[in-house]
C-alpha positions as CSV (number, residue, x, y, z in Angstrom):
1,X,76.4,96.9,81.6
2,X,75.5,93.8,82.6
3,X,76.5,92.9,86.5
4,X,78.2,89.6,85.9
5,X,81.0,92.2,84.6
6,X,81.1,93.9,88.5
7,X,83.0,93.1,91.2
8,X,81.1,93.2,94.7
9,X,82.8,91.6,97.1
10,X,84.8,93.2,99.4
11,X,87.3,90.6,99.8
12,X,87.9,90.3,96.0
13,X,88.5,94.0,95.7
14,X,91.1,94.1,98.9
15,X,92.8,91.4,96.9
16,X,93.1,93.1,93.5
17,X,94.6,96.0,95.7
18,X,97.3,93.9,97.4
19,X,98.4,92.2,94.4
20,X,100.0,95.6,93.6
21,X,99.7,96.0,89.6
22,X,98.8,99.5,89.7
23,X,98.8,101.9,86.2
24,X,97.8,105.6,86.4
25,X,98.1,109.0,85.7
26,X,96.9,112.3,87.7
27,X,93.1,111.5,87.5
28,X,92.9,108.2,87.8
29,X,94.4,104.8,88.7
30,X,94.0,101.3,87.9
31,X,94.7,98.3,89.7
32,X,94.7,95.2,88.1
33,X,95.0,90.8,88.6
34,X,94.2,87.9,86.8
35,X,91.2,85.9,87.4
36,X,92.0,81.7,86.4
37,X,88.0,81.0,86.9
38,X,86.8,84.1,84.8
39,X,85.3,83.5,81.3
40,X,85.1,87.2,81.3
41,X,86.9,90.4,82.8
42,X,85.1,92.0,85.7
43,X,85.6,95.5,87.1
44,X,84.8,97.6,90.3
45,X,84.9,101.7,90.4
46,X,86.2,103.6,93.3
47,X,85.4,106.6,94.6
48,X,86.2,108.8,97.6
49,X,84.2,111.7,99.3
50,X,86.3,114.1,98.4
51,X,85.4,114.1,95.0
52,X,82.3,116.0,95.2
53,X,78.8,115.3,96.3
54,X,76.9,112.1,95.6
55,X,75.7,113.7,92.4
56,X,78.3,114.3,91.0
57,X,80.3,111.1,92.5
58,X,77.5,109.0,90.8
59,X,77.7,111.3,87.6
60,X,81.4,110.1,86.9
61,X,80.7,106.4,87.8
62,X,77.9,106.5,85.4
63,X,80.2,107.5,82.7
64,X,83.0,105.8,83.4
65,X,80.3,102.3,83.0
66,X,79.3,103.4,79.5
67,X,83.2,103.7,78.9
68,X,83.7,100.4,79.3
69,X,80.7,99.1,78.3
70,X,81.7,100.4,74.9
71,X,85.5,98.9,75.1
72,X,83.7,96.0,76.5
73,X,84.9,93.6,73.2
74,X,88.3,94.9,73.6
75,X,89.1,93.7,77.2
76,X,90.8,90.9,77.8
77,X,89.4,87.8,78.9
78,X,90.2,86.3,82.7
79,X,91.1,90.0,84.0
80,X,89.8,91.6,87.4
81,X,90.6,95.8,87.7
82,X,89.7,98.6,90.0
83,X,88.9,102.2,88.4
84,X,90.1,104.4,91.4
85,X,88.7,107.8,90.5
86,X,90.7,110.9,92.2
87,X,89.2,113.9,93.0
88,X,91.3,116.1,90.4
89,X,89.2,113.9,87.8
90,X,86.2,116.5,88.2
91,X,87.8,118.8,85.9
92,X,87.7,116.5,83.1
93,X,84.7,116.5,80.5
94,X,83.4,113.3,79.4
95,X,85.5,113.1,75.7
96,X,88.6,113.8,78.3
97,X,87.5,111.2,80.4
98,X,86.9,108.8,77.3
99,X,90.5,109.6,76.1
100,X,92.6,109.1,79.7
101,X,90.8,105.9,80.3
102,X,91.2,104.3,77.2
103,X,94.9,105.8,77.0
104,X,95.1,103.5,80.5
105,X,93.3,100.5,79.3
106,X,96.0,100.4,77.0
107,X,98.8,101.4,78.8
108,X,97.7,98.9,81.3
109,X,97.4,96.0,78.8
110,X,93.2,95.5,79.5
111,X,92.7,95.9,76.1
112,X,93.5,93.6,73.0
113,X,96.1,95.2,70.4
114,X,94.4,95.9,67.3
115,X,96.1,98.2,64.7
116,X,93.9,101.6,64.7
């Protein structure tokens, strides 16, 4: 994953957060805006310390980048989202993970909608 897709700044996250477009379920949640100046979406993960320790915090955000470096051509153009991981989300394997994310990404509307 290349890091022109990440979202560093601070300030850019605390605004995706205030602009209050939130989809989620039980293990995760995802807060979303629209970028004018983007040529491409960009995403940032969150994480809290309750989830585990730092291997196993770093573990999940790992995965959760190869998720959507894989969905990567799907996501729509001009978008900015935050991946708020909760700490029930250790339970979950990796194909679990796969499913409940991309279940989101569309739920959300991050993805295009191509007839599968």
């Amino acid at each position: 994953m290349k890091k022109r897709y990440r979202i560093k700044k601070n300030s850019e996250i605390d605004a995706i957060f205030k602009h209050k477009k939130i989809k989620g379920d039980s293990y995760f949640a995802i807060y979303q805006s629209d970028d004018p100046e983007g040529t491409h979406f960009r995403f940032a993960l969150s994480i809290g310390k309750k989830y585990g320790n730092a291997v196993a915090r770093n573990l999940v955000k790992r995965r959760i980048r190869m998720i959507v470096n894989e969905n990567q051509k799907q996501f729509i153009k001009n978008k900015l989202f935050v991946i708020v991981i909760k700490p029930q989300a250790s339970e979950l394997s990796y194909t679990d993970i796969k499913t409940r994310l991309s279940n989101l990404f569309k739920k959300s509307k991050l993805v295009e909608n191509d007839n599968e």
